[in-house]
TORTOR-616891 format. One record per residue (C-alpha): chain; x, y, z; residue number from 1. Coordinates in steps of 0.2 Angstrom, whole numbers. Layout:
<pts>
{chain A, u X, v Y, w Z, resi NUM}
...
</pts>
This chain:
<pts>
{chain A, u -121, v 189, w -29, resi 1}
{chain A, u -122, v 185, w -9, resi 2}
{chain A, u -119, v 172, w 2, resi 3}
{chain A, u -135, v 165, w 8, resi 4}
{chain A, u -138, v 154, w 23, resi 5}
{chain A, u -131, v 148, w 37, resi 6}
{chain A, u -114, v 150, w 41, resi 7}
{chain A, u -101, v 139, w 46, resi 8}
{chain A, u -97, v 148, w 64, resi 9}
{chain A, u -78, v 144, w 60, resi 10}
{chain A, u -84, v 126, w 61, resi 11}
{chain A, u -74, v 109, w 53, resi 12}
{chain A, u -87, v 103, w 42, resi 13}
{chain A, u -96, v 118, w 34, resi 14}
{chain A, u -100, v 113, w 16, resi 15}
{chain A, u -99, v 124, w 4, resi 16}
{chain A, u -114, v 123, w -6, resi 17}
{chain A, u -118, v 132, w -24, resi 18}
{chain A, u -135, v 133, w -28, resi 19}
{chain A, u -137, v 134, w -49, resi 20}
{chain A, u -153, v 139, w -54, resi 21}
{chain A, u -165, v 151, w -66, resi 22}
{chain A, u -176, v 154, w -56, resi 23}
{chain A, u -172, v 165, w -42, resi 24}
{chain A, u -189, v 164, w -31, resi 25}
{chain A, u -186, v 144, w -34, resi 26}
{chain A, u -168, v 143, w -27, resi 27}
{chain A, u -172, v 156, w -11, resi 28}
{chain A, u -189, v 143, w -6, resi 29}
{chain A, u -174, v 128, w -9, resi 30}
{chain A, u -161, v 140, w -1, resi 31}
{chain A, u -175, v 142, w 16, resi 32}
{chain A, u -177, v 125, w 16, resi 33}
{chain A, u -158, v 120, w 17, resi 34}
{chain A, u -156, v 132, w 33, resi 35}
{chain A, u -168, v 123, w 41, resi 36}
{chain A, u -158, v 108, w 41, resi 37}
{chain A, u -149, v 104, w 58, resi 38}
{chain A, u -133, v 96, w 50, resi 39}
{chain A, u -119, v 98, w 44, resi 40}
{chain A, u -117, v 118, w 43, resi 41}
{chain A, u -118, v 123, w 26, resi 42}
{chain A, u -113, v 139, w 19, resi 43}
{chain A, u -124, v 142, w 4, resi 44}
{chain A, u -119, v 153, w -13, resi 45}
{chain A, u -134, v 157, w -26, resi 46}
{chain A, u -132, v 158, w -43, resi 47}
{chain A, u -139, v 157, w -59, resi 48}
{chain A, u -131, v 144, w -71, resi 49}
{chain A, u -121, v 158, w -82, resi 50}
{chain A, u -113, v 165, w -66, resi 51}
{chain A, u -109, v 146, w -59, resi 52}
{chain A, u -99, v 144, w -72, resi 53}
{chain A, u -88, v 155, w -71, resi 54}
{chain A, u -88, v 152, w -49, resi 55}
{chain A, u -70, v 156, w -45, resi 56}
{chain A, u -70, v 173, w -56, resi 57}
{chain A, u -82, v 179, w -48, resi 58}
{chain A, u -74, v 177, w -29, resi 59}
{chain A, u -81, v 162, w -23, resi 60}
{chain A, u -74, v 147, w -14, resi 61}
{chain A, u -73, v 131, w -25, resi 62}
{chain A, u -90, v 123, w -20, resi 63}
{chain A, u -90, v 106, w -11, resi 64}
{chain A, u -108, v 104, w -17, resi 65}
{chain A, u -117, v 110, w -31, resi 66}
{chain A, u -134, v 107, w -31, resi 67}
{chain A, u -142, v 110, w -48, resi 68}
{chain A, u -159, v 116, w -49, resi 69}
{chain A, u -170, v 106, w -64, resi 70}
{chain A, u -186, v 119, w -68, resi 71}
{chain A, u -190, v 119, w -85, resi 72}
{chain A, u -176, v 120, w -95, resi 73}
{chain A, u -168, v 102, w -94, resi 74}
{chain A, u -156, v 101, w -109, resi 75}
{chain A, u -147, v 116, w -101, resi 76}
{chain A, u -147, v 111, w -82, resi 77}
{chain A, u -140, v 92, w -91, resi 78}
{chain A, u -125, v 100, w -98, resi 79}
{chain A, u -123, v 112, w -86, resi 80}
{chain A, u -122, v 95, w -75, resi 81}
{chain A, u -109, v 88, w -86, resi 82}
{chain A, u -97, v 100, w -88, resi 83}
{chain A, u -97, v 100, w -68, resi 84}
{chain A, u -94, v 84, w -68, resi 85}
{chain A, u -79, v 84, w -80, resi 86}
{chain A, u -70, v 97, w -68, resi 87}
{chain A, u -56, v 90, w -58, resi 88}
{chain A, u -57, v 92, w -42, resi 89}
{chain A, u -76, v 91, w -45, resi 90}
{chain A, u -87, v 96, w -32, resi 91}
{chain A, u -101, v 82, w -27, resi 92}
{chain A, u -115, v 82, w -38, resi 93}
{chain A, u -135, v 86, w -33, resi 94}
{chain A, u -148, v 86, w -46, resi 95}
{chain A, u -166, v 94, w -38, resi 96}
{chain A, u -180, v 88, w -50, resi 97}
{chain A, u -200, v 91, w -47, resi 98}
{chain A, u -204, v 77, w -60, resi 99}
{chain A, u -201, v 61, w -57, resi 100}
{chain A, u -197, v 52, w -73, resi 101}
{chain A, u -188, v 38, w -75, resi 102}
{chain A, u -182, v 43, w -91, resi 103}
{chain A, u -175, v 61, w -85, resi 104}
{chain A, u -168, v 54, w -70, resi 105}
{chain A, u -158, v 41, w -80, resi 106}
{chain A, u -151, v 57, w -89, resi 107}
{chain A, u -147, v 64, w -74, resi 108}
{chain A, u -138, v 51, w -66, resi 109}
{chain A, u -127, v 48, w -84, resi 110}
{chain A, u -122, v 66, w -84, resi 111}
{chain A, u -114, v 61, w -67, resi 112}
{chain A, u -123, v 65, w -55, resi 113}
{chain A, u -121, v 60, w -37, resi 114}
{chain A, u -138, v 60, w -30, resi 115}
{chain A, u -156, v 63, w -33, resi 116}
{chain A, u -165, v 72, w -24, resi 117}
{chain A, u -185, v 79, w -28, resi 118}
{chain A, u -192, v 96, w -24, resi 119}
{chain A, u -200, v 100, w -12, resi 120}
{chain A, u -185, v 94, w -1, resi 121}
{chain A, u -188, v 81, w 10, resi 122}
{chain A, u -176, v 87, w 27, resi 123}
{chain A, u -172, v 68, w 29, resi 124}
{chain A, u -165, v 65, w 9, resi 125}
{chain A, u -156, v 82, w 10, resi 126}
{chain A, u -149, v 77, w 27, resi 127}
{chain A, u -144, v 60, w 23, resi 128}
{chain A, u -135, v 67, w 7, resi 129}
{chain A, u -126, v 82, w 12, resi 130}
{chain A, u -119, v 70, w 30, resi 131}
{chain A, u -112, v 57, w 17, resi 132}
{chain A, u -101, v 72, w 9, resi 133}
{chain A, u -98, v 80, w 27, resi 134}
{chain A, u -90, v 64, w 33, resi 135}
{chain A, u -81, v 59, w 18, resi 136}
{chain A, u -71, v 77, w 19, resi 137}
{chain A, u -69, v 75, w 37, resi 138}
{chain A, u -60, v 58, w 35, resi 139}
{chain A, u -48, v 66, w 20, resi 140}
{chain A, u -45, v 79, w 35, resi 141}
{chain A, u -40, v 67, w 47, resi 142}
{chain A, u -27, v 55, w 35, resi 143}
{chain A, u -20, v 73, w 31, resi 144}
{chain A, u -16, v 81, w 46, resi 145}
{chain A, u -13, v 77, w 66, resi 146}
{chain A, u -18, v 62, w 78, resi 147}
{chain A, u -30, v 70, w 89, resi 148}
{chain A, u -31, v 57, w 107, resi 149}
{chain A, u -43, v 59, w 120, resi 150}
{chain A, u -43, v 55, w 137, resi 151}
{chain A, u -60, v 51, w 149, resi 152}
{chain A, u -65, v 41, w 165, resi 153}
{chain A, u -83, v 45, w 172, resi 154}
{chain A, u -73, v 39, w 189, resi 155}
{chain A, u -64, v 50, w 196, resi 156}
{chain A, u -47, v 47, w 206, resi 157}
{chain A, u -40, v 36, w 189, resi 158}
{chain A, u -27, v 49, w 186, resi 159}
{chain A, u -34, v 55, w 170, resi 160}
{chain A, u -25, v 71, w 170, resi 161}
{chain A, u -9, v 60, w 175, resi 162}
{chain A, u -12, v 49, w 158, resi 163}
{chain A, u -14, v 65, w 148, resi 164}
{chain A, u 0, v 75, w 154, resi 165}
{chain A, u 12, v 60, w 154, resi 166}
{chain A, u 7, v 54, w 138, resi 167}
{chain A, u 11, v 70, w 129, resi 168}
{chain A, u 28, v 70, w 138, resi 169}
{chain A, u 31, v 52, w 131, resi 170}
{chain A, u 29, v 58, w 114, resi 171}
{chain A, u 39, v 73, w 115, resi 172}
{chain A, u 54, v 66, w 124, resi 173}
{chain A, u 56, v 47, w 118, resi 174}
{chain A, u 49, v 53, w 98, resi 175}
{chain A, u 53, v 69, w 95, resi 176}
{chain A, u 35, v 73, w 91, resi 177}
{chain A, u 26, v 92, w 92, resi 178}
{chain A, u 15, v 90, w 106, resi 179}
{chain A, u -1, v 98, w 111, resi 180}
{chain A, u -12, v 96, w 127, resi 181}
{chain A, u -29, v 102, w 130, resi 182}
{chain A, u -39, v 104, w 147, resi 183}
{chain A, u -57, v 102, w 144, resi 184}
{chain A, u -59, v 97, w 163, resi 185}
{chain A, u -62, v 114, w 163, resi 186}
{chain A, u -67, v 116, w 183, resi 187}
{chain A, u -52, v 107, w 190, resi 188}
{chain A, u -38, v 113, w 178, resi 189}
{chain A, u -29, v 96, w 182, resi 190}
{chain A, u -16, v 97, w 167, resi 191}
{chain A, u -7, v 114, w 173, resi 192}
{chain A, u -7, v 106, w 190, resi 193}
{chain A, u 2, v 90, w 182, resi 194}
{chain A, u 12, v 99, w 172, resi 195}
{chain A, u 17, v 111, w 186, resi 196}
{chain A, u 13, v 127, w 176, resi 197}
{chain A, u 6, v 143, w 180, resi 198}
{chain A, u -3, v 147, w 165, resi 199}
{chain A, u -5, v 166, w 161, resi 200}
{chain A, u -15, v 159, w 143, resi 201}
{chain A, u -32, v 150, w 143, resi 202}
{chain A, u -47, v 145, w 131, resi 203}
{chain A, u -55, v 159, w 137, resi 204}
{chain A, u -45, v 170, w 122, resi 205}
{chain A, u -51, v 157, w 112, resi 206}
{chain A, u -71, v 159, w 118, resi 207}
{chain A, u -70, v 178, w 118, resi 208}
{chain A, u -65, v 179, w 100, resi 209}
{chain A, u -79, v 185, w 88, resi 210}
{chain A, u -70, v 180, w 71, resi 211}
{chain A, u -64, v 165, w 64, resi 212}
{chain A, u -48, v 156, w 73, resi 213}
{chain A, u -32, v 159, w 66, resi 214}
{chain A, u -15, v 154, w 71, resi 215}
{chain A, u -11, v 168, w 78, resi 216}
{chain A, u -26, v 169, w 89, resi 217}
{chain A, u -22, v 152, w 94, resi 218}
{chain A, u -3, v 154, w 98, resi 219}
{chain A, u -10, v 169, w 110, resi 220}
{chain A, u -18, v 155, w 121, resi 221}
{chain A, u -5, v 143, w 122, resi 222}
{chain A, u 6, v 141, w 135, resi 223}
{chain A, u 25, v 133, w 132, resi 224}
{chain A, u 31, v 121, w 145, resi 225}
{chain A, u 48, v 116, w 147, resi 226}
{chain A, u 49, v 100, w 137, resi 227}
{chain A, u 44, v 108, w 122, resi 228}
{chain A, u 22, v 105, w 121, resi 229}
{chain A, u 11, v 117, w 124, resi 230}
{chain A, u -3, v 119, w 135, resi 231}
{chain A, u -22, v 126, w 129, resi 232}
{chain A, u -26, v 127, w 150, resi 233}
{chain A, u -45, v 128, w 157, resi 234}
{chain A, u -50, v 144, w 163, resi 235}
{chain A, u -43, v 153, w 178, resi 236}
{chain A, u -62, v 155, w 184, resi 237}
{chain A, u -73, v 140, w 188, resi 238}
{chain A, u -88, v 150, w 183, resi 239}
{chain A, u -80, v 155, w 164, resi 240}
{chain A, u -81, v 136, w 160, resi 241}
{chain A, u -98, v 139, w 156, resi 242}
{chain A, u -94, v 153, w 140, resi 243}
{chain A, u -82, v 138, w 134, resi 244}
{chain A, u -96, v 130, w 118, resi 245}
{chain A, u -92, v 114, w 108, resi 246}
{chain A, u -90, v 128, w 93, resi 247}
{chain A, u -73, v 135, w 100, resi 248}
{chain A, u -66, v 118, w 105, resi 249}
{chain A, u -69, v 111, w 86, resi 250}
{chain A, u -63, v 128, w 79, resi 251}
{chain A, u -47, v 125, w 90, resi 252}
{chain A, u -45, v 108, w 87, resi 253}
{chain A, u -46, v 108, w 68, resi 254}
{chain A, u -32, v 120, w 68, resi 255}
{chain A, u -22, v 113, w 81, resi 256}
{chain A, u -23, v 97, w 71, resi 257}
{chain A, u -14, v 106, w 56, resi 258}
{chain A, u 1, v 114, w 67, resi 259}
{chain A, u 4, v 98, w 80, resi 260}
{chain A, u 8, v 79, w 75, resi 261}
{chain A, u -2, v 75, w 91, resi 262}
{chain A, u -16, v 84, w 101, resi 263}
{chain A, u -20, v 75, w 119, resi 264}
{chain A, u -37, v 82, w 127, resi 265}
{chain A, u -39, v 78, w 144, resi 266}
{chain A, u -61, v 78, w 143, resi 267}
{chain A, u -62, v 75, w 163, resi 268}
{chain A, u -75, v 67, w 168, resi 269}
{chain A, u -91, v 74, w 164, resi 270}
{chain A, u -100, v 71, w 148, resi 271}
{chain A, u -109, v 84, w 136, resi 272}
{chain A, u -111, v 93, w 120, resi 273}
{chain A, u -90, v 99, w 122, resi 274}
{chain A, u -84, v 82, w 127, resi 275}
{chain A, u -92, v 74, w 110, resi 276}
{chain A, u -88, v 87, w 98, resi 277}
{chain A, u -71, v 83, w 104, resi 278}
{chain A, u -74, v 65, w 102, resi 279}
{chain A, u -80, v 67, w 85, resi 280}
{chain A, u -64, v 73, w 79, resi 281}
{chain A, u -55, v 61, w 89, resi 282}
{chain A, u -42, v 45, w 80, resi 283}
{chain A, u -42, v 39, w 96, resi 284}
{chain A, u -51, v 40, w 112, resi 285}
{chain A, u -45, v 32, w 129, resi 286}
{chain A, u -56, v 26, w 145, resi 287}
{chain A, u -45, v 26, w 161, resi 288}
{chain A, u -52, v 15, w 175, resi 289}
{chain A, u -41, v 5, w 189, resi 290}
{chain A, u -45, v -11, w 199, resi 291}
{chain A, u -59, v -8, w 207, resi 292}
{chain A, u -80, v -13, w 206, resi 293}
{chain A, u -86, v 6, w 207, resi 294}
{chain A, u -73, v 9, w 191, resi 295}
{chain A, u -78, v -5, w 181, resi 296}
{chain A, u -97, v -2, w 183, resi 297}
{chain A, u -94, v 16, w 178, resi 298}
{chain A, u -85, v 12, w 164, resi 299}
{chain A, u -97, v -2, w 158, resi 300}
{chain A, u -112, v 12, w 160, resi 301}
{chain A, u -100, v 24, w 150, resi 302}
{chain A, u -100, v 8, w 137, resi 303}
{chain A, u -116, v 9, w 134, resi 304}
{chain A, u -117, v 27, w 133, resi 305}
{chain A, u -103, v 28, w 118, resi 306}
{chain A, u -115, v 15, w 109, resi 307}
{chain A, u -129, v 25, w 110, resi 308}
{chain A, u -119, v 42, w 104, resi 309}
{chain A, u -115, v 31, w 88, resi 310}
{chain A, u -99, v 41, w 85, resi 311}
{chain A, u -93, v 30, w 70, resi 312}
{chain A, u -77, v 36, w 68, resi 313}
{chain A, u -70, v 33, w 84, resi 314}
{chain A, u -70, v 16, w 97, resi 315}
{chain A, u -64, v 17, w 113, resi 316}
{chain A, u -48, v 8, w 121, resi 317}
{chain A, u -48, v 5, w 138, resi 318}
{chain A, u -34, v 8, w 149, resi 319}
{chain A, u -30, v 1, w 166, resi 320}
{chain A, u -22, v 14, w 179, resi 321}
{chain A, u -11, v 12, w 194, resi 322}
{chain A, u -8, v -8, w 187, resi 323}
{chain A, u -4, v -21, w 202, resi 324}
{chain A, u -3, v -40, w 196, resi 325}
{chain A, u -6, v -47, w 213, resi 326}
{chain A, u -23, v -34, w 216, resi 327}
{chain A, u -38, v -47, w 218, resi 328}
{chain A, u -46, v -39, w 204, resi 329}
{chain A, u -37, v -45, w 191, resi 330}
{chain A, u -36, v -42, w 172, resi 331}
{chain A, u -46, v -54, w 165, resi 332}
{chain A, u -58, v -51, w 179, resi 333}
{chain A, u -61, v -35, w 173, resi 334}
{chain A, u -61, v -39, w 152, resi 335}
{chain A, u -75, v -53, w 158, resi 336}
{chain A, u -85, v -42, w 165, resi 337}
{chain A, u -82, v -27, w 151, resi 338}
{chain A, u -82, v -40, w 138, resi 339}
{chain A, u -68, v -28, w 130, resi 340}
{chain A, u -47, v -30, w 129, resi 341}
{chain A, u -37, v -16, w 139, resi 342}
{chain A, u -25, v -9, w 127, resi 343}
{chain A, u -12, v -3, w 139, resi 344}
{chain A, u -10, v -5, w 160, resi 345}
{chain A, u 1, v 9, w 167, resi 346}
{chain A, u 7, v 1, w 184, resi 347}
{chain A, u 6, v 8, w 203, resi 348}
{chain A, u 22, v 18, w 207, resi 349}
{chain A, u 20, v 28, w 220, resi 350}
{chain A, u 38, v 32, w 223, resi 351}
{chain A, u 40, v 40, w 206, resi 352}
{chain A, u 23, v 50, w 209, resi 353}
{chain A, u 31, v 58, w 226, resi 354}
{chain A, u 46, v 61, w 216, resi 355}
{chain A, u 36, v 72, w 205, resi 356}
{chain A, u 26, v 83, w 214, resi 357}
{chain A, u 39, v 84, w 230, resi 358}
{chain A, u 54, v 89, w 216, resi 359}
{chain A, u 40, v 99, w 204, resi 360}
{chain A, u 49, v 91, w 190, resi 361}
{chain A, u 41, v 78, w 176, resi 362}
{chain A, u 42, v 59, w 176, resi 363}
{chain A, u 57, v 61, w 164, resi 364}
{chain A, u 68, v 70, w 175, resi 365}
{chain A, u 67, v 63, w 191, resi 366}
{chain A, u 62, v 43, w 187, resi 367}
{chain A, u 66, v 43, w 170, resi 368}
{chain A, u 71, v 23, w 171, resi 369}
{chain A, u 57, v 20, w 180, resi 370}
{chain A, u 43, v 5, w 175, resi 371}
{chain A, u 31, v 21, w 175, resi 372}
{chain A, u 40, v 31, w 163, resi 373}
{chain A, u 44, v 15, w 151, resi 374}
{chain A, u 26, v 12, w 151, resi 375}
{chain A, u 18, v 29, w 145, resi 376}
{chain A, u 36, v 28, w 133, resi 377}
{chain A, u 27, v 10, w 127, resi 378}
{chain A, u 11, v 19, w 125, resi 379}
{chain A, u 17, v 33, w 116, resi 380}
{chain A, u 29, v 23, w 103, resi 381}
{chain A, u 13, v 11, w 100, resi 382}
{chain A, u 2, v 23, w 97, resi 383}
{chain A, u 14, v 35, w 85, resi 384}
{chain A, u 15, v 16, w 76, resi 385}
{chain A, u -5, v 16, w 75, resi 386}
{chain A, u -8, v 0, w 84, resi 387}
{chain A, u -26, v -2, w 85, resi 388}
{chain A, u -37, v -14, w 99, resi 389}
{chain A, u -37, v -31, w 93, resi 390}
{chain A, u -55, v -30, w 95, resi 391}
{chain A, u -69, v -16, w 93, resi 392}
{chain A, u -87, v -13, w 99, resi 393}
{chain A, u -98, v -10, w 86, resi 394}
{chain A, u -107, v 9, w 86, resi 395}
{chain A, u -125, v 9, w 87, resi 396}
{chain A, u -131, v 23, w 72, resi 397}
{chain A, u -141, v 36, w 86, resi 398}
{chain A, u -137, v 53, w 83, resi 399}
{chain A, u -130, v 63, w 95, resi 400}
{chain A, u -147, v 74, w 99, resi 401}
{chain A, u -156, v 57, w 103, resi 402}
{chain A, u -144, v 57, w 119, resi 403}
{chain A, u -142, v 75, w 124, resi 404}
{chain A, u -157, v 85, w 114, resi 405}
{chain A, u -156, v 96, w 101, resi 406}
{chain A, u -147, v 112, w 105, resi 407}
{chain A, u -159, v 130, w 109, resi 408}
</pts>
């Protein structure tokens, strides 16, 4: 017995899938048709129903899906169907019928299935069905493990490298929390700057790596700074950004999710493929703008861009940098025009900045009583207390291919 189909690439969100049928020929033209499929990734075992049964003896992964083929012999594929659906965990349910009888589906559905689905496949059903399970495990995924924040501005001069950097810091020294950064500004490097390292480790172990991530491989590409967080740094080369895919990012950042209570990525300022995969796996995703017009246009444009993506999972909170109450471009002038709350302002200090970089030290050790440092320490203790925006713009239900078109 052999895996068939695609494979998951090391990807979150590869469903296992365990095709059960008699008919071999039958299950390789369903097994063809499910790699066709654009999404999720699914990594596809093919069976006959005497061999399914008996799944875990013969060295296959519990299936997240099994999808029963219905080709003749019904009263066997019905209590094969049942018995699945008496296991605990049971793995979600797919009955593939060619007839459409009212009367056979309405056994189907009482053995327990979860969906119905008729042959020939229909990409659009298949899709729709196999996403629903896809985003029910990736929410199980999030409630179990890390916080995953990420931080963006498509203005630059905001002092998103500066938010990153010091909110990690904030959670490390005022909660006691196990901290990691990552730099997916991958041309500027701004976080080892901010964080006054000199990294020796990059992603780029990450993207040369031709097997599935591990710890280990990850703990090779972090970089330790004083406080006690570690660093995944952009690469040394500006031309290596390029080899960096969304693939490597969601591999890193599923597993950094399960070692770290927070994960901070610092997504720059340009928008692609990489800064959305992030985004998709994201609990909370931060917009940094100041008070200016040319920053509050920006971020309005960035508004609509977020609504298009129609990332459900995540909203976006918008924070307001380098905070002065008397700048004639107020607060409220600037939630008018956005017609959204800010979530946090981090005020103007530029005293406690030249400390920083003229001492090379953080915020914590050379302005530690600053109104700077309390206000990332405010930042970070309400979002370890999982505060949320009082108010939420509601995704538009696009797909992400719609924006940036589908991949080669």
């Amino acid at each position: 017995m052999a895996v068939l189909g695609r494979k998951s690439d090391g990807r979150k969100g590869a469903l296992r899938v365990l095709l059960v049928g008699e008919d071999e020929g039958r299950r390789a033209e369903i097994k063809a048709a499910l790699d066709n499929l654009g999404d999720p990734p699914l990594e596809i075992v093919s069976v006959t129903p005497q061999a399914g049964s008996h799944e875990s003896g013969n060295g296959v992964a519990p299936a997240d899906v099994t999808m029963v083929v219905f080709n003749g012999n019904e009263e066997a594929s019905l209590n094969y169907l049942q018995k699945q659906a008496e296991r605990s965990p049971r793995p979600a349910l797919f009955a593939l019928v060619h007839e459409r009888s009212p009367g056979l589906m309405r056994q189907i559905l009482r053995a327990g299935a979860d969906e119905l689905l008729f042959l020939p496949l229909d990409a659009g059903d298949a899709t729709r069905a196999l996403l629903k399970v896809s985003e029910s495990h990736r929410r199980e995924e999030k409630e179990q493990g890390g916080v995953i924040c990420s931080v963006v501005s498509t203005v630059g001069g905001v002092g998103v490298s500066s938010l990153a950097a010091n909110l990690a810091l904030a959670l490390r020294y005022t909660l006691s929390k196990r901290v990691a950064l990552v730099d997916l500004d991958l041309q500027s490097g701004g976080l080892a700057v901010a964080l006054n390292l000199e990294p020796e480790r990059t992603i780029m172990a990450l993207a040369e790596q031709d097997k599935k991530l591990d710890s280990i491989q990850l703990e090779s590409a972090l970089s330790k700074h004083p406080s006690g967080i570690y660093l995944l740094a952009a690469p040394k080369r500006i031309e290596d950004s390029e080899l960096v895919s969304d693939v490597t990012l969601g591999a890193a950042l599923d597993l950094m999710r399960r070692l770290f209570d927070f994960v901070v990525v610092d997504c720059g300022g340009y928008i692609n493929e990489n800064v959305v995969a992030v985004w998709e796996r994201s609990d909370h995703l931060f917009y940094v703008l100041d008070q200016s017009i040319g920053a509050a246009r920006c971020c309005w444009r960035f508004i609509e861009l977020f609504g298009r993506l129609g990332l459900s999972g995540v909203q976006p909170h918008f924070i307001l940098s380098r905070y002065v109450s008397h700048h004639p471009i107020s607060e409220e002038q600037i939630t008018n025009t956005l017609g959204r709350p800010i979530y946090a302002k981090i005020p103007r200090d530029e005293k406690a900045l030249e400390k920083v970089q003229l001492l090379a030290k953080d915020l914590w050790q050379c302005a530690g009583n600053s109104a700077l440092t309390r206000a990332y320490e405010d930042l970070a203790r309400r979002l370890a207390a999982g505060d949320e925006s009082p108010e939420e713009a509601p995704g538009l239900m696009s797909r992400l291919r719609g924006v940036f078109g589908s991949r080669s």
